[in-house]
N, C-alpha and C positions, 0 to 999 in steps of 0.2 A: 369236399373230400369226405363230410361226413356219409354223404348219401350215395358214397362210391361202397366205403365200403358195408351200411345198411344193402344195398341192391347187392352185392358181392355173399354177404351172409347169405341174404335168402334167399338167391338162388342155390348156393351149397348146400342148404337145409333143404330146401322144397322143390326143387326141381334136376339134380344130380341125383342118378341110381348107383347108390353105395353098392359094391359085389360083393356077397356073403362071405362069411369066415370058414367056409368048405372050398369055394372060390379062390379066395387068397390062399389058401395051404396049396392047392394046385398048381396057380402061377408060381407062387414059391418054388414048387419043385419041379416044375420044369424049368424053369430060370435057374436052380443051382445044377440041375445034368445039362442045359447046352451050353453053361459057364464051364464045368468040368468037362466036355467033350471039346471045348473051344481048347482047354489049355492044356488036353492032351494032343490034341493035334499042333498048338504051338512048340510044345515040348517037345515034339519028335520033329518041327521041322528044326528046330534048334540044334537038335544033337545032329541030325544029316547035315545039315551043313558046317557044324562046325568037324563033321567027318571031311565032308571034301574038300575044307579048307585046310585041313589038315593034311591030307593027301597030296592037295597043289603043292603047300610049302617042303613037302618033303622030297616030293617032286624035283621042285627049282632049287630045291640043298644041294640035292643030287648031279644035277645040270653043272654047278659049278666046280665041282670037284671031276 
């Protein structure tokens, strides 16, 4: 166990290429605009549907009257 994780270390140390701190500010931001473009496009399927499900029911209100 011990020399799982000695070999685990030093591969993370000596043979993983860390991506620079200009890098990560990047991925960051485009990871928060296709997070914020995901959950406006959830948000508006949200609202349309709760439009046409609003519709239906007013719909079949209608029907029985």
């Amino acid at each position: 166990m011990f020399k799982y994780f000695k070999d685990s270390y030093n591969e993370l140390v000596h043979k993983v290429s860390w991506p620079s701190f200009p890098q990560l500010q990047s991925s960051a931001v485009v990871v928060m605009v296709a997070s914020f473009i995901f959950a406006v496009v959830v948000l508006a399927m949200d609202l349309s549907f709760e439009n046409v499900m609003a519709a239906i029911y007013k719909g079949l209100a209608n029907l029985g009257r």
